[in-house]
VEXMAR-375105 format. One record per residue: residue in three letters; residue number from 0; z, y negated, x negated of N, C-alpha, C in turn. Coordinates in steps of 0.02 Angstrom, whole numbers, plus 50000, padded with zeros to 5 digits. Each point is the difference from the previous one (the first is absolute). Example, Ala and Ser with C-alpha at 12.3 -4.5 7.8 and 13.67 -1.06 7.14 Angstrom:
% VEXMAR-375105
{panu 'ALA'; 0; {50390; 50284; 49340}; {50000; 49941; 50045}; {50000; 49940; 49955}}
{panu 'SER'; 1; {49964; 49947; 50018}; {50003; 49941; 49958}; {50037; 49945; 50039}}
This chain:
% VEXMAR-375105
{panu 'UNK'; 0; {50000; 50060; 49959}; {50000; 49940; 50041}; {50000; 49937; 49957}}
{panu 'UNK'; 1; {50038; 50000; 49915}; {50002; 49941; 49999}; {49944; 50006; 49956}}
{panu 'UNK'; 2; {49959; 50030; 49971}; {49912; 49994; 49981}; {49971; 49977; 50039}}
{panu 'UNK'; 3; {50001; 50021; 50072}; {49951; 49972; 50058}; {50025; 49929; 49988}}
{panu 'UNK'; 4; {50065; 49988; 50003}; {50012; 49932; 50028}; {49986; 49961; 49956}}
{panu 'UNK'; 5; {50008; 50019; 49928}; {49962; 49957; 49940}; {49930; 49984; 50005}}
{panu 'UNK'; 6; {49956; 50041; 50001}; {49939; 50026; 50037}; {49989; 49935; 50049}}
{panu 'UNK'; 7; {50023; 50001; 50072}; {49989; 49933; 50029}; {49995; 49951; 49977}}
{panu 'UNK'; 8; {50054; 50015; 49954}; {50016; 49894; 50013}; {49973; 49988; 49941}}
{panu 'UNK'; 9; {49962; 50054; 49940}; {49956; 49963; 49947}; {49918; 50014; 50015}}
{panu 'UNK'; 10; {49984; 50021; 50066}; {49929; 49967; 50056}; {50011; 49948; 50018}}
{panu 'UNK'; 11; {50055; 50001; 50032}; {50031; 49927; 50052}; {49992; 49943; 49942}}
{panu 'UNK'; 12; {50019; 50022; 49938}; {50002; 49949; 49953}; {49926; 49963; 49970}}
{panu 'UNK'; 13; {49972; 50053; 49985}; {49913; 49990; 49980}; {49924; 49980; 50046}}
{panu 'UNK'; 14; {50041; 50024; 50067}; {49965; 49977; 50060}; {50036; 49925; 50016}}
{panu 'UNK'; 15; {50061; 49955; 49995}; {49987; 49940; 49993}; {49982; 49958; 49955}}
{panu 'UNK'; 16; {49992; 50020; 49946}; {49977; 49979; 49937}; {49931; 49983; 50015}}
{panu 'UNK'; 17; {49957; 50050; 50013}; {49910; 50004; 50015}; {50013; 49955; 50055}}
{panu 'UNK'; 18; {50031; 49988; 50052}; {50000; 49963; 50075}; {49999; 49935; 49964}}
{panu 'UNK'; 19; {50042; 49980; 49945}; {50028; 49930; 49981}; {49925; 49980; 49951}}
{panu 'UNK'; 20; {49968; 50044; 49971}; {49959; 49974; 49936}; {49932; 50005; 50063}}
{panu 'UNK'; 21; {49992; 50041; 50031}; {49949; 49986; 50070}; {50008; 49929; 50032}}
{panu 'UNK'; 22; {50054; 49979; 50010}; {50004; 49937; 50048}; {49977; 49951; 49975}}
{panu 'UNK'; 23; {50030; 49995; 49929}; {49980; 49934; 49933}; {49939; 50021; 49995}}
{panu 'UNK'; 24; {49955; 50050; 50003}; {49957; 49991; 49985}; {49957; 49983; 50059}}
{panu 'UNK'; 25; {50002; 50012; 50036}; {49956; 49978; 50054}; {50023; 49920; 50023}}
{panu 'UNK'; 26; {50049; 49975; 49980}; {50018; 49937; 50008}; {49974; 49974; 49962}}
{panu 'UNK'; 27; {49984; 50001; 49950}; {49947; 49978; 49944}; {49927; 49989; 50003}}
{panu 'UNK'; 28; {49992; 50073; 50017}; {49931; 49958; 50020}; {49981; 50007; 50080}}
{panu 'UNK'; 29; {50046; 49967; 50032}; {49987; 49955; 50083}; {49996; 49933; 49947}}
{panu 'UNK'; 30; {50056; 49981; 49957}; {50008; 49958; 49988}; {49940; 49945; 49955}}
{panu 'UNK'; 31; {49971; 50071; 49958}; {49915; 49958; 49947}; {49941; 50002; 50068}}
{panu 'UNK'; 32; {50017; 50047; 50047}; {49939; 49987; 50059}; {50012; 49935; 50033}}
{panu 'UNK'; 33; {50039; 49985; 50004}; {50027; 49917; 50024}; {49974; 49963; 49970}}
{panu 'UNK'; 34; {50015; 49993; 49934}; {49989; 49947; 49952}; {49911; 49995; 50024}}
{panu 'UNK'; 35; {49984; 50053; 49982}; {49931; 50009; 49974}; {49957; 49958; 50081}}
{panu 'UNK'; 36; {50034; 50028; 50044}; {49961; 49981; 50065}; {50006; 49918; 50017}}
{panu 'UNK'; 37; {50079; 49976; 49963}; {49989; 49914; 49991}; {49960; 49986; 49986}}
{panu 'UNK'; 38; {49983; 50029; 49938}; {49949; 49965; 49928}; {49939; 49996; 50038}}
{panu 'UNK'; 39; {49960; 50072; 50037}; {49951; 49989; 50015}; {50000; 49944; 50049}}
{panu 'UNK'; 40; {50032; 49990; 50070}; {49988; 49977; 50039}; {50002; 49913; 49977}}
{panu 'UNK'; 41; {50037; 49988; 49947}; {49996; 49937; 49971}; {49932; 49977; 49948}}
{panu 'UNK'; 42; {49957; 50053; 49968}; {49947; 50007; 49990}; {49943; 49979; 50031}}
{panu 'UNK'; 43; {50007; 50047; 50069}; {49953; 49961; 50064}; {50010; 49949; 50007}}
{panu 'UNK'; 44; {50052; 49968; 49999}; {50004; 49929; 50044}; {49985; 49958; 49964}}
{panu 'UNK'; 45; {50027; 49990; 49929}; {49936; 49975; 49954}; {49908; 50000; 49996}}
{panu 'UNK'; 46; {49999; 50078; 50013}; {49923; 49968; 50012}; {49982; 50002; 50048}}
{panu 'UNK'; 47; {50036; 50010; 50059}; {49959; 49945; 50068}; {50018; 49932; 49988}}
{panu 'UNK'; 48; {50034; 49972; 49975}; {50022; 49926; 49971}; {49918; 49978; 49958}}
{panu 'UNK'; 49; {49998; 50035; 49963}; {49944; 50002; 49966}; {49930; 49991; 50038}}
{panu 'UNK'; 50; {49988; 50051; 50018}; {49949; 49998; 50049}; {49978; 49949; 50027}}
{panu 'UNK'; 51; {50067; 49960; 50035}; {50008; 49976; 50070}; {49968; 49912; 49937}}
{panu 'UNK'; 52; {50054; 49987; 49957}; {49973; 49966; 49949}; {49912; 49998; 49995}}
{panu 'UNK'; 53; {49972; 50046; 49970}; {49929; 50012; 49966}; {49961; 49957; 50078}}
{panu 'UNK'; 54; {50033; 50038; 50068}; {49941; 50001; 50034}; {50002; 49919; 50016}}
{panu 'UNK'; 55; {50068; 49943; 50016}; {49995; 49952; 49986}; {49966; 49976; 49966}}
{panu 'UNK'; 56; {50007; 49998; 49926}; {49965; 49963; 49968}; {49909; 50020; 49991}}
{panu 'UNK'; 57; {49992; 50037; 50025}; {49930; 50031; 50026}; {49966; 49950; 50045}}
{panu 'UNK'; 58; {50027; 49991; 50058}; {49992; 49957; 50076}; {50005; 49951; 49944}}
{panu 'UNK'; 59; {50047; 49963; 49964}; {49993; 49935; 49984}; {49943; 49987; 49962}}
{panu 'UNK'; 60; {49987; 50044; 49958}; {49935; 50014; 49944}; {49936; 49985; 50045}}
{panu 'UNK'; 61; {49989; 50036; 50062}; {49949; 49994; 50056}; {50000; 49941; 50004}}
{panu 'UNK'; 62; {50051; 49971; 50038}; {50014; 49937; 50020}; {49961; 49928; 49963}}
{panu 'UNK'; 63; {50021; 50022; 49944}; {49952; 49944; 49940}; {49944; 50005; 49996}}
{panu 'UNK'; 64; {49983; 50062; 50016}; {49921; 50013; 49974}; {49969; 49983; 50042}}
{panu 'UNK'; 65; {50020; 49993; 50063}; {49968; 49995; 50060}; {49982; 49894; 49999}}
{panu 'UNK'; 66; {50063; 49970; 49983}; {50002; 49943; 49983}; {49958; 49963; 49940}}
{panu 'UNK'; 67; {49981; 50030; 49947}; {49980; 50000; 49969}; {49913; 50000; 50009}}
{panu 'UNK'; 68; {49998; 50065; 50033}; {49911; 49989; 50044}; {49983; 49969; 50050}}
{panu 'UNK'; 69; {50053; 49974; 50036}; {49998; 49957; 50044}; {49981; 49918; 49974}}
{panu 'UNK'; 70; {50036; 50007; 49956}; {49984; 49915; 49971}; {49940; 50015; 49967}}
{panu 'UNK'; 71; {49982; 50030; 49973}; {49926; 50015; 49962}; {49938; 49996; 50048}}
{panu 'UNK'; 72; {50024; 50032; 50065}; {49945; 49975; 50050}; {49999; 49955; 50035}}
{panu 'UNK'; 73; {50073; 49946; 50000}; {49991; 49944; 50066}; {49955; 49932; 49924}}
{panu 'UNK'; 74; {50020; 50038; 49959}; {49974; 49927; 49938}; {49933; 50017; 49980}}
{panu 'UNK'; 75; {49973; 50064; 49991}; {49949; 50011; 49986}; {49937; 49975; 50014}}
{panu 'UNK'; 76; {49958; 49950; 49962}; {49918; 49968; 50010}; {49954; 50043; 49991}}
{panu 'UNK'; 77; {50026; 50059; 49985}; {49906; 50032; 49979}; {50029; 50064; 50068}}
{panu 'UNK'; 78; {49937; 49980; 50033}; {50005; 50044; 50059}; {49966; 50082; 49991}}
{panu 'UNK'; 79; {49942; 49997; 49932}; {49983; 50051; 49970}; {50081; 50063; 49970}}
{panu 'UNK'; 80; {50041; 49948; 49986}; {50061; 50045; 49975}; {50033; 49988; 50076}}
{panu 'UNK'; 81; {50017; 49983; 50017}; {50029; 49993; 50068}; {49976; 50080; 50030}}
{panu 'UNK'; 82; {49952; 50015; 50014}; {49968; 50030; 50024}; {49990; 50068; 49970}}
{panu 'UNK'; 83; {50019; 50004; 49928}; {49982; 50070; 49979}; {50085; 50022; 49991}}
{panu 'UNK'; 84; {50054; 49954; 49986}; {50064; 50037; 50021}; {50003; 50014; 50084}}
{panu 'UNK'; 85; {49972; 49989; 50051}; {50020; 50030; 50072}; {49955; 50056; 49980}}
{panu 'UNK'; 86; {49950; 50001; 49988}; {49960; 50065; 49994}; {50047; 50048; 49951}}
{panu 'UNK'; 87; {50024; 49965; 49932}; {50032; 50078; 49983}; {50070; 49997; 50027}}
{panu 'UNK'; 88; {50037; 49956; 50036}; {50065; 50022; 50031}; {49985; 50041; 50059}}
{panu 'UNK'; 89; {49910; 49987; 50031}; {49998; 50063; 50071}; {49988; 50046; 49955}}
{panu 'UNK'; 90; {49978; 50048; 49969}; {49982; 50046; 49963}; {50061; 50045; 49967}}
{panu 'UNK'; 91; {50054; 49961; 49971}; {50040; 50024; 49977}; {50053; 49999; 50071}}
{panu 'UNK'; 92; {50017; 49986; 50069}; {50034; 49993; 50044}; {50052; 49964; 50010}}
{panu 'UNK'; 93; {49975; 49955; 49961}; {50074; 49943; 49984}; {49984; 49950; 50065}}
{panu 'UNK'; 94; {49944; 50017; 50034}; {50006; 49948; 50076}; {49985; 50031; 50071}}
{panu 'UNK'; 95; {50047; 49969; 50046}; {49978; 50032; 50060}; {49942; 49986; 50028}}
{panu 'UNK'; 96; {49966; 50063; 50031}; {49920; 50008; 50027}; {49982; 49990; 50067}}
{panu 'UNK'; 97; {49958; 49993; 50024}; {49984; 49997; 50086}; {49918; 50018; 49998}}
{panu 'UNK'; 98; {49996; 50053; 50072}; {49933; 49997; 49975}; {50010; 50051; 50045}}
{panu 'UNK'; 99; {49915; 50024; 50054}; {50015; 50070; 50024}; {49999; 50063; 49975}}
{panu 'UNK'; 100; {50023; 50050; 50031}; {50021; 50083; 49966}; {50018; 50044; 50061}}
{panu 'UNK'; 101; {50042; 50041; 49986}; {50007; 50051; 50017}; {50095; 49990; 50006}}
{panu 'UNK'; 102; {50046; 50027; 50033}; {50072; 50031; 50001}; {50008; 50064; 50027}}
{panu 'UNK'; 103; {50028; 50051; 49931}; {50023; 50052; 50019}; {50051; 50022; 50005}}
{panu 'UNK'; 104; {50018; 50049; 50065}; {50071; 49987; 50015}; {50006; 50081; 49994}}
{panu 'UNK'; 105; {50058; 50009; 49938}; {50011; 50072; 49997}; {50068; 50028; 50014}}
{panu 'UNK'; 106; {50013; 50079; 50017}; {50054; 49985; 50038}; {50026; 50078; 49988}}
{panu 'UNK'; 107; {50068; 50029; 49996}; {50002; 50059; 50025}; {49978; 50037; 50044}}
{panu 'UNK'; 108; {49990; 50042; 50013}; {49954; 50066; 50058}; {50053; 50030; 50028}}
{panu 'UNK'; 109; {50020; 49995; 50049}; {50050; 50020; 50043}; {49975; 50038; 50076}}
{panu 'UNK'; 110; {50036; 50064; 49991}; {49977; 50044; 50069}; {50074; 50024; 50029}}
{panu 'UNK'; 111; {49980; 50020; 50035}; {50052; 50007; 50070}; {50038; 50071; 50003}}
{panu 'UNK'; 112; {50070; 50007; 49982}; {50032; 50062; 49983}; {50006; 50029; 50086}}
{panu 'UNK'; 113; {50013; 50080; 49991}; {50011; 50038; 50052}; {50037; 49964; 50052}}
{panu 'UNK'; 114; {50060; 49954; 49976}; {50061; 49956; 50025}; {49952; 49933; 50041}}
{panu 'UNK'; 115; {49939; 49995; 49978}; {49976; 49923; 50037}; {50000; 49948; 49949}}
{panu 'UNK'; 116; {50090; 50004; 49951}; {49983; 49958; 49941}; {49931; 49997; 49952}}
{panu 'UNK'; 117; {49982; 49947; 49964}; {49943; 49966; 49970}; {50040; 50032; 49915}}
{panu 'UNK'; 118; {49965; 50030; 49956}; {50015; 50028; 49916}; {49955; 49969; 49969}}
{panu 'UNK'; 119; {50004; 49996; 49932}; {49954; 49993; 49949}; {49976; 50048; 49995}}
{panu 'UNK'; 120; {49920; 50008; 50014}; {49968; 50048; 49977}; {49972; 49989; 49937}}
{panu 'UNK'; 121; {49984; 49952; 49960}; {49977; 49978; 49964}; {50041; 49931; 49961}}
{panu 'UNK'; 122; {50020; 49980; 49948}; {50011; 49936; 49963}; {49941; 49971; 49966}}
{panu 'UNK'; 123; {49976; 49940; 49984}; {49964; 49968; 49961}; {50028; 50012; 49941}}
{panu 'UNK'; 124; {49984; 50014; 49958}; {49994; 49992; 49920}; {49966; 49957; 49961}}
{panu 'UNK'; 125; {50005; 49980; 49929}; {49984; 49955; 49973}; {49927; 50013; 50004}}
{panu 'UNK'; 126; {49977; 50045; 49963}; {49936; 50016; 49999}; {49947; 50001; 50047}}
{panu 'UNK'; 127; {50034; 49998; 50045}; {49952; 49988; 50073}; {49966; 49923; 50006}}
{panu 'UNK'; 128; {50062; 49971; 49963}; {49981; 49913; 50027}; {49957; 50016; 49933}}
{panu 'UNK'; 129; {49985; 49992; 49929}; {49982; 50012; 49960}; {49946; 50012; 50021}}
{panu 'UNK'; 130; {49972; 50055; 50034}; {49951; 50012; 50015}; {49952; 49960; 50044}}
{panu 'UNK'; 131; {50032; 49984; 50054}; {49972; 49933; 50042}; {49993; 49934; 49952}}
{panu 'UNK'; 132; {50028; 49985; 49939}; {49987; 49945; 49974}; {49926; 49983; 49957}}
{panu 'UNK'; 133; {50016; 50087; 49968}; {49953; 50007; 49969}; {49929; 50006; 50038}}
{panu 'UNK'; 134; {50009; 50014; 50054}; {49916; 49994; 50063}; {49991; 49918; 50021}}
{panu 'UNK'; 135; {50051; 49957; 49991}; {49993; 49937; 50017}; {49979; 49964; 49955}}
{panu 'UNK'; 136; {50024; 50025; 49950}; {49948; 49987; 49921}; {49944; 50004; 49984}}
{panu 'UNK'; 137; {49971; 50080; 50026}; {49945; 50013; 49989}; {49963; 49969; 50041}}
{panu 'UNK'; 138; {50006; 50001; 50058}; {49976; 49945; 50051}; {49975; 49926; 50007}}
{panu 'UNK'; 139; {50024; 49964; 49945}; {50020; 49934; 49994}; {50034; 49953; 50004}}
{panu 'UNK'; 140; {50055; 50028; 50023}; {50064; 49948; 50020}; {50011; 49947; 49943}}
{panu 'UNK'; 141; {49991; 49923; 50003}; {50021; 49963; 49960}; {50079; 49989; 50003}}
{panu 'UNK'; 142; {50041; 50003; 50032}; {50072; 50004; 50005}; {50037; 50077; 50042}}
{panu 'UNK'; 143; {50061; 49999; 49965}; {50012; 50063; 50056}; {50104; 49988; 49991}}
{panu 'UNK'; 144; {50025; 50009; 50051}; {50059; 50002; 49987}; {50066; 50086; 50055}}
{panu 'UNK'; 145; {50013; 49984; 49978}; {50072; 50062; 50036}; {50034; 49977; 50017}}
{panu 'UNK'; 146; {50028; 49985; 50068}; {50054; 49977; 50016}; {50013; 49917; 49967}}
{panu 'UNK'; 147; {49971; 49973; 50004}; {49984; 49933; 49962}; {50020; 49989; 49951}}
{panu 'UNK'; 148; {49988; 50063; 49940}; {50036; 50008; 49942}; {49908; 50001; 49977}}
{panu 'UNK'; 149; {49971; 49946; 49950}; {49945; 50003; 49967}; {50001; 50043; 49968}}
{panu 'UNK'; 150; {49917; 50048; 50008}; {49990; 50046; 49954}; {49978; 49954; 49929}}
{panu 'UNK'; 151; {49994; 50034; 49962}; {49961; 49966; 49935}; {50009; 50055; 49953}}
{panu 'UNK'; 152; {49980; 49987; 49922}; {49966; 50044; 49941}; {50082; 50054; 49978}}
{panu 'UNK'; 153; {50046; 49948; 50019}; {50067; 50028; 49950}; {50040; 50037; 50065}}
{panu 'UNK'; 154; {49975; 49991; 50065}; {50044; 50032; 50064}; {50021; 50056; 49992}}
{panu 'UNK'; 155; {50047; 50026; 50012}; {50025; 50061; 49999}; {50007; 50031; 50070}}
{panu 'UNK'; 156; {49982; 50070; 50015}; {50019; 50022; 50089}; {50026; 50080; 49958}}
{panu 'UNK'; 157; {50062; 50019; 50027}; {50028; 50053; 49983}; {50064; 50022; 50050}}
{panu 'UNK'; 158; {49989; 50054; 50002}; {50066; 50019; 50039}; {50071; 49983; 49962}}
{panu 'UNK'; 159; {50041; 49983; 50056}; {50087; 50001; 49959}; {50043; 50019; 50067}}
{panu 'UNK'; 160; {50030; 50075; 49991}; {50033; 50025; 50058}; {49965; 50001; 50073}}
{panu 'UNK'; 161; {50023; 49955; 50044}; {49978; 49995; 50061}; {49934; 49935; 50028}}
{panu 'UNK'; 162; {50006; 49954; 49942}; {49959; 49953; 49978}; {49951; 50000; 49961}}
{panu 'UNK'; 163; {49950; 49922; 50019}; {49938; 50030; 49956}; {49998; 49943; 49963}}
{panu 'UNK'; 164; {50018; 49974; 49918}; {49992; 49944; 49963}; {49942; 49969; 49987}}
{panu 'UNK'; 165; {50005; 49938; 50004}; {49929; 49952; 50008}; {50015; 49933; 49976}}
{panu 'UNK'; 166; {49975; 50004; 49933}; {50020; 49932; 49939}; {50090; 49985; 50010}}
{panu 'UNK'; 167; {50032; 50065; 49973}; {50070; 50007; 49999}; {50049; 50011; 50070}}
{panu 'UNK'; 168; {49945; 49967; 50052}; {50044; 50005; 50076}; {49996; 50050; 50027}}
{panu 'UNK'; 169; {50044; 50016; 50028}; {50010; 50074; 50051}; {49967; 49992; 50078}}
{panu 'UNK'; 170; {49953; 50045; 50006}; {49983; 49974; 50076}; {50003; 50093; 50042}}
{panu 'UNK'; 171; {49987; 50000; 50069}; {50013; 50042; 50040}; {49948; 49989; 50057}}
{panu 'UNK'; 172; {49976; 50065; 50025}; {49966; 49986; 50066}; {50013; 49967; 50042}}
{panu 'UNK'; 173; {49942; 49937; 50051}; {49937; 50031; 49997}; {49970; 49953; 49946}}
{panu 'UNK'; 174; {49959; 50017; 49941}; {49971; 49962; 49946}; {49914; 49948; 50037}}
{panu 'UNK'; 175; {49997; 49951; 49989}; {49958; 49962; 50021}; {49946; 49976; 49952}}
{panu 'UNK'; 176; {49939; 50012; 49976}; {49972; 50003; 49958}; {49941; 49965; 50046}}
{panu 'UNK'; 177; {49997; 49921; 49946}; {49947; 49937; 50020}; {49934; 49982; 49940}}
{panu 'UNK'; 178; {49960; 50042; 50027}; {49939; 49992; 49945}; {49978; 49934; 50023}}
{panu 'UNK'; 179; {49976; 49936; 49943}; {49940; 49957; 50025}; {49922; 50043; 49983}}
{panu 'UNK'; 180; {49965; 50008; 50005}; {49926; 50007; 49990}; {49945; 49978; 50058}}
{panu 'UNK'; 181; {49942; 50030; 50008}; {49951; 50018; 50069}; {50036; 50038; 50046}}
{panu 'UNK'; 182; {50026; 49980; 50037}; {50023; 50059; 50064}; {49972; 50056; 50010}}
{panu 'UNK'; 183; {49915; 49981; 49997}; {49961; 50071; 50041}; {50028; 50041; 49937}}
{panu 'UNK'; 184; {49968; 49976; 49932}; {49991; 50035; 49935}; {50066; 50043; 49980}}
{panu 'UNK'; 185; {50064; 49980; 50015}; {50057; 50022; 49990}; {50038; 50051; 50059}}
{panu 'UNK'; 186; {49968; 49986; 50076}; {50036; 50062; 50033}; {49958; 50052; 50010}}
{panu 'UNK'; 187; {49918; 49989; 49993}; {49962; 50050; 49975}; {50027; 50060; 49949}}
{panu 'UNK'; 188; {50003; 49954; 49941}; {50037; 50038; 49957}; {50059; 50053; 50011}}
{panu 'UNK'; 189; {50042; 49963; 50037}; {50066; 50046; 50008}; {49995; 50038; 50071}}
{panu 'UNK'; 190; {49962; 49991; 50031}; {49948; 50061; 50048}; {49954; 50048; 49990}}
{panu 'UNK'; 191; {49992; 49988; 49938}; {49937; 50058; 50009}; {50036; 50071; 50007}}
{panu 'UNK'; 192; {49952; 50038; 50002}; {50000; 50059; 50039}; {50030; 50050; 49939}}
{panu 'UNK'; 193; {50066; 50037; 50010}; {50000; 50041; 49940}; {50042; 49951; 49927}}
{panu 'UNK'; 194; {50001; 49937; 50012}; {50033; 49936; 49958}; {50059; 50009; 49990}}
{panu 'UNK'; 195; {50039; 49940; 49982}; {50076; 50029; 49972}; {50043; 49968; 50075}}
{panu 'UNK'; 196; {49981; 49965; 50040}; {50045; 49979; 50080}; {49990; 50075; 50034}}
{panu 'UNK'; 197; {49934; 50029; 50006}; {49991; 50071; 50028}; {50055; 50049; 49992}}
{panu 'UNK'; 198; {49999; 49974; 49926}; {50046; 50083; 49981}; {50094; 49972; 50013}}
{panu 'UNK'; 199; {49999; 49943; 49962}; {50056; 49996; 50018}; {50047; 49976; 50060}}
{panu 'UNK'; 200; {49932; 50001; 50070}; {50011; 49986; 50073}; {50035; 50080; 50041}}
{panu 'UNK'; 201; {50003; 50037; 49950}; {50001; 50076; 50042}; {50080; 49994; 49972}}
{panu 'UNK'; 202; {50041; 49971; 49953}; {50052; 50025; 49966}; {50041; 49911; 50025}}
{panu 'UNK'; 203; {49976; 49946; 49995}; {50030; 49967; 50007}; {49980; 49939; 50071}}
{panu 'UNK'; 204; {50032; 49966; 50031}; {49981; 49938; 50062}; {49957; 49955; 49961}}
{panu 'UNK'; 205; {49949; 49971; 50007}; {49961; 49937; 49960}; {49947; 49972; 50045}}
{panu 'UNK'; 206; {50023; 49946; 50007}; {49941; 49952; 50033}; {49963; 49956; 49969}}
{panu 'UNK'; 207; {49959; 49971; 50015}; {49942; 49952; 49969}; {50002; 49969; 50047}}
{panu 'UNK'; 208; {49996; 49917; 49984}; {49965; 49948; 50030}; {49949; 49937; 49986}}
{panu 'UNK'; 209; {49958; 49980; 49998}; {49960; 49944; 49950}; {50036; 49952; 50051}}
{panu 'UNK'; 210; {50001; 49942; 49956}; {50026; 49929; 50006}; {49955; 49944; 49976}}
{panu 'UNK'; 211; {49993; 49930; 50028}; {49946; 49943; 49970}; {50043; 49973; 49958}}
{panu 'UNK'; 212; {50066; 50011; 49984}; {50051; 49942; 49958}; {50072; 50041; 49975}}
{panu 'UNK'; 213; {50001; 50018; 49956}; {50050; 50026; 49962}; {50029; 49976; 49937}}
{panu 'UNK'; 214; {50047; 49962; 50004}; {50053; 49998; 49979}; {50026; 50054; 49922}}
{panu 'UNK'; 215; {49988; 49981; 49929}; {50036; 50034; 49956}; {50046; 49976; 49936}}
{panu 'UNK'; 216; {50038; 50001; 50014}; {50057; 49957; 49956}; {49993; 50009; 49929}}
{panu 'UNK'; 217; {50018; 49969; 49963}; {50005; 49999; 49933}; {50036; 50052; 49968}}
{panu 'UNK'; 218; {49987; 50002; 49941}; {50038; 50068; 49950}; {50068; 49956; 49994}}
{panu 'UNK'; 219; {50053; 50006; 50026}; {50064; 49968; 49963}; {50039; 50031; 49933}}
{panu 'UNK'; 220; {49977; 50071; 49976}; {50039; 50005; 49937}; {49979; 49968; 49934}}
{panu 'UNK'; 221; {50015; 50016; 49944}; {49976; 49966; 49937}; {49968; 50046; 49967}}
{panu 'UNK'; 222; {49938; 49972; 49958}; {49957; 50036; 49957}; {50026; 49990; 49923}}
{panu 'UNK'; 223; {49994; 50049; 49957}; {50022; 49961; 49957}; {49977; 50070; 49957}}
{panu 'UNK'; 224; {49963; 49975; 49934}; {49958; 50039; 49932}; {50051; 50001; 49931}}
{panu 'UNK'; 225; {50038; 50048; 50015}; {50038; 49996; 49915}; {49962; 50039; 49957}}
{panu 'UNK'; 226; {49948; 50065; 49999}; {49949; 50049; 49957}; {49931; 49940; 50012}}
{panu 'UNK'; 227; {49969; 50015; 50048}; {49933; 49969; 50004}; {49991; 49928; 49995}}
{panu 'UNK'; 228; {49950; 50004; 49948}; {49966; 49915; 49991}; {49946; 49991; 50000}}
{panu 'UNK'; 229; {49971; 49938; 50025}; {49935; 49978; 49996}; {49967; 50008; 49935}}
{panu 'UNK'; 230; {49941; 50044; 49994}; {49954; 50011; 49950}; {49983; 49941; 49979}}
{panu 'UNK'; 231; {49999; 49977; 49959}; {49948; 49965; 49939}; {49944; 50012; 49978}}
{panu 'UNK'; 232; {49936; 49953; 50027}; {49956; 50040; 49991}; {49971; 49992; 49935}}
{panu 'UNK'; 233; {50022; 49936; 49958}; {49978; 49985; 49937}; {50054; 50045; 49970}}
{panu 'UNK'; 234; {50038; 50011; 49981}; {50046; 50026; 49964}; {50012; 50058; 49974}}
């Protein structure tokens, strides 16, 4: 009996020992996961500080430039230069357009569950609009915009989660896509038979309408060349 009882109480003894060096240790590191989860979350907030900074002084950067070409054209005498900066500010999309076209209105495809409720049978994807841009292109569209977000050379259209990004902004169905060109020349195009509205009319909602006066806003982000430079042609 008194082996057993020695026996107990030097388990009893070694089993609080492991309980005590278990507790410190797991108190330890609750305690560096703490730290660590400050640090990060104080990390972030710096660079949304940051961010929030850059994109300010961005808008202000705009801001000048815009002032800057503004006085260059209310002072300007040679109507020859007058005239070839509106031509390359329409070209590059630095001005809003008017002119007739086409609006396409694209949309999720929604059918009718056993219940009566309306489902997504279908989502728009990036590549879809992509594809319609690229037929408004081929077509002739001199302007084209998304959601009154200007297309142009540097635009970006990509999926992000449940959204579809368009020159950094997040947009969501239904997407509204305003070509200027020839009306006939441009819904021809996105009609023909077997075309890219055909195919992607079976998977997704899309309407067409021609218009005499459409409306396309200016590119509002900034362009800006830190690799590429103007060639030299003597040099």
């Amino acid at each position: 009996m008194k082996k057993s009882t020695k026996g107990q109480y030097a388990l009893t003894l070694v089993s609080l020992i492991l309980g005590l060096m278990l507790a410190t240790q797991f108190k330890n590191v609750q305690k560096v996961g703490g730290n660590v989860s400050v640090q990060r979350t104080q990390e972030l907030t710096e660079y949304i500080k940051k961010l929030e900074s850059d994109n300010e002084n961005l808008l202000n950067q705009i801001n000048e430039y815009k002032d800057i070409i503004s006085s260059y054209e209310n002072t300007s005498q040679d109507e020859t230069l007058l005239n070839e900066l509106i031509r390359t500010k329409s070209q590059a999309g630095l001005m809003s357009m008017e002119g007739p076209g086409v609006v396409i209105t694209v949309d999720n495809l929604l059918i009718s569950g056993w219940d009566g409720n309306q489902q997504v049978f279908q989502s728009v994807h990036y590549d879809d609009l992509l594809r319609l841009i690229n037929e408004l292109n081929a077509a002739g569209a001199e302007a084209i915009a998304i959601n009154n977000e200007r297309v142009i050379s540097t635009t970006e259209i990509r999926n992000a989660g449940d959204y579809i990004v368009i020159n950094t902004n997040r947009h969501s169905t239904p997407f509204e896509i305003k070509a200027i060109g020839n009306p006939d020349n441009l819904e021809a195009a996105l009609k023909l038979l077997g075309g890219v509205v055909d195919n992607l009319s079976q998977i997704l909602d899309i309407s067409i309408k021609t218009e005499e006066r459409i409306t396309i806003p200016q590119y509002e982000g900034t362009i800006n060349y830190r690799f590429a430079q103007p060639l030299q042609e003597n040099s």
